[in-house]
C-alpha positions as CSV (number, residue, x, y, z in Angstrom):
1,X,120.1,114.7,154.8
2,X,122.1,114.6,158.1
3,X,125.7,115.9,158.3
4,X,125.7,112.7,160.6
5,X,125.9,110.8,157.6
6,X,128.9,110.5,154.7
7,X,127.2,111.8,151.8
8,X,128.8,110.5,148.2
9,X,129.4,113.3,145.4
10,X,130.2,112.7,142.1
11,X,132.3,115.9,140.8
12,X,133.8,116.3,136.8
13,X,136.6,118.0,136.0
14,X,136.5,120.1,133.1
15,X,139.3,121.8,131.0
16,X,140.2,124.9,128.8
17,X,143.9,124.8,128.1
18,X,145.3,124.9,131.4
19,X,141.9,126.3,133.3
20,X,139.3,123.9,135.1
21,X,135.9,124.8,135.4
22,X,135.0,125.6,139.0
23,X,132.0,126.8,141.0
24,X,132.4,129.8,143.4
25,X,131.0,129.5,146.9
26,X,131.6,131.2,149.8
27,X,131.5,130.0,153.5
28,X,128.3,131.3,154.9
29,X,129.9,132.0,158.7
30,X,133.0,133.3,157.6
31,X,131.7,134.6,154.0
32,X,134.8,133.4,152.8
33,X,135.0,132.9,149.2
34,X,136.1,129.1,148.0
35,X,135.9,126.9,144.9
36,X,135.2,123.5,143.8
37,X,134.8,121.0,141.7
38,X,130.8,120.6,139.9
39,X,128.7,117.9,140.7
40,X,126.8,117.3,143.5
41,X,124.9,114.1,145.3
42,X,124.6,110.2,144.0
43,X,121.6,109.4,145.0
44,X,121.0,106.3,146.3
45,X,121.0,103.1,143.5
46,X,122.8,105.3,141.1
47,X,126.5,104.9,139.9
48,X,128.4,108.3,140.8
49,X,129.2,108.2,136.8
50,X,125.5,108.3,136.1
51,X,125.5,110.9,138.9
52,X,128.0,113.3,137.4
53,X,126.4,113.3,133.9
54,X,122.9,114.2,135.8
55,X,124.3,116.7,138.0
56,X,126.3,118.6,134.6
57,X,122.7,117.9,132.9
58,X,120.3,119.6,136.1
59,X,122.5,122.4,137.0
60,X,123.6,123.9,133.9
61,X,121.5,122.4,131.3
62,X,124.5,121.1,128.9
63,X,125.8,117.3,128.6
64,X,129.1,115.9,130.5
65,X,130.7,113.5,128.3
66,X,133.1,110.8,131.0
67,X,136.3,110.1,129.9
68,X,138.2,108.5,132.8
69,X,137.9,108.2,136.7
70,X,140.2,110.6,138.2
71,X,140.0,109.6,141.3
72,X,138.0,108.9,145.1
73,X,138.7,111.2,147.2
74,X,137.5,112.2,151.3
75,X,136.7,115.4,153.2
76,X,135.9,116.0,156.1
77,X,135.1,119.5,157.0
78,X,133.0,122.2,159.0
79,X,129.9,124.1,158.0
80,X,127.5,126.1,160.0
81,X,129.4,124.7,162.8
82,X,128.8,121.0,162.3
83,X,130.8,118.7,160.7
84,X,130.4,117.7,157.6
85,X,131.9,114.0,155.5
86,X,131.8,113.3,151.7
87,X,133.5,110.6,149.8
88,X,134.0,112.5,146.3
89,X,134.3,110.2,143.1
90,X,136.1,112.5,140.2
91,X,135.4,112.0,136.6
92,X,137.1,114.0,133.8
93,X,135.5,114.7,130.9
94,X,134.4,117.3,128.9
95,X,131.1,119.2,127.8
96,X,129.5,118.6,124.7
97,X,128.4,121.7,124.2
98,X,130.5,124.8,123.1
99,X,128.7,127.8,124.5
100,X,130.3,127.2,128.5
101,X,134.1,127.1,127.1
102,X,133.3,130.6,125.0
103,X,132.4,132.3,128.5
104,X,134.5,133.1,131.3
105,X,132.0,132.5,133.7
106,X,128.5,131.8,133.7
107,X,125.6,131.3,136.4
108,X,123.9,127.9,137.1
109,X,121.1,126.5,139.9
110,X,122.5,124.6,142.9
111,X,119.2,122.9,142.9
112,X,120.2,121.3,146.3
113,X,120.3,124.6,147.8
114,X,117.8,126.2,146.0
115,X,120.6,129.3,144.7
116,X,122.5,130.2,141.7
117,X,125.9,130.0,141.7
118,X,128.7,130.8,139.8
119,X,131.2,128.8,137.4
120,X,134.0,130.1,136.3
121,X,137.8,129.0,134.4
122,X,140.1,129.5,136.8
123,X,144.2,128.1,136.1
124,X,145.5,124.9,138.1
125,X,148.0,127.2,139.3
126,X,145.6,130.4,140.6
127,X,143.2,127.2,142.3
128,X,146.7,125.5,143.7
129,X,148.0,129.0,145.0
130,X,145.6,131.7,145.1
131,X,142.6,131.0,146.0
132,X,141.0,128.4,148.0
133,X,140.0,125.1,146.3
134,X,138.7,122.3,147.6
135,X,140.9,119.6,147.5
136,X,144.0,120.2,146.3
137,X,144.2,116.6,146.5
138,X,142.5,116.4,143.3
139,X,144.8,118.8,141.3
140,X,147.9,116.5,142.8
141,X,145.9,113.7,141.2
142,X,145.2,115.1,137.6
143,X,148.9,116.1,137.5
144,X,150.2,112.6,138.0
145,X,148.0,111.2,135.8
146,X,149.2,114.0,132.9
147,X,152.7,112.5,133.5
């Protein structure tokens, strides 16, 4: 795929008490470590909800059960010095099964990139002032929908 292009992702929020589940990356030209949401690509003719449910189902081999649409959500941003644009659909939900909330982190395969990555709990507030998560837009967005 060209960065030329906008590139839809379905991403799922999932929650332990006040912790999401988030994927560690790091920024390959600065090595600066980030985090995000998990999910990854809609491919074309399938509904970002199917694409969630696949992504949770490919990369970590467990079942992502969608209970509501958080939100849509855009980005754009630079990588490897070109630019890059995703329109992000967010479900919550939650995993079906148990083994990923008893671990505090665990690896899974970014199949797109052909790595493992990490996932990890990390609390709303370490993600809103800690670290660096992309999008805080999406944390202002569970919140008001919690109220």
């Amino acid at each position: 795929m060209s960065w030329r292009e906008i590139r839809p992702v379905a991403l799922g929020v999932v929650r332990r008490g006040d912790e999401l589940l988030v994927g560690e990356d790091s920024d390959p030209a600065t090595g600066e470590t980030f985090y995000r949401l998990l999910g990854g690509g809609v491919e074309f003719g399938e509904h970002s909800r199917e694409a969630v449910v696949r992504e949770f189902a490919e990369e970590m081999g467990v079942e992502f059960r969608v209970e509501r649409h958080v939100g849509t959500f855009e980005d754009v941003f630079d990588v490897d010095g070109e630019t890059g644009h995703e329109i992000w659909r967010v479900y919550a939900g939650e995993i079906v099964e148990e083994w990923p909330y008893e671990r505090e982190q665990f690896e899974f395969d970014e199949r797109e990139r052909g790595e493992t990555c990490l996932a990890r709990w990390l609390s709303v507030e370490t993600l809103r002032n800690e670290v660096t998560f992309y999008s805080p837009a999406v944390l202002d967005a569970l919140e008001e929908s919690a109220r």
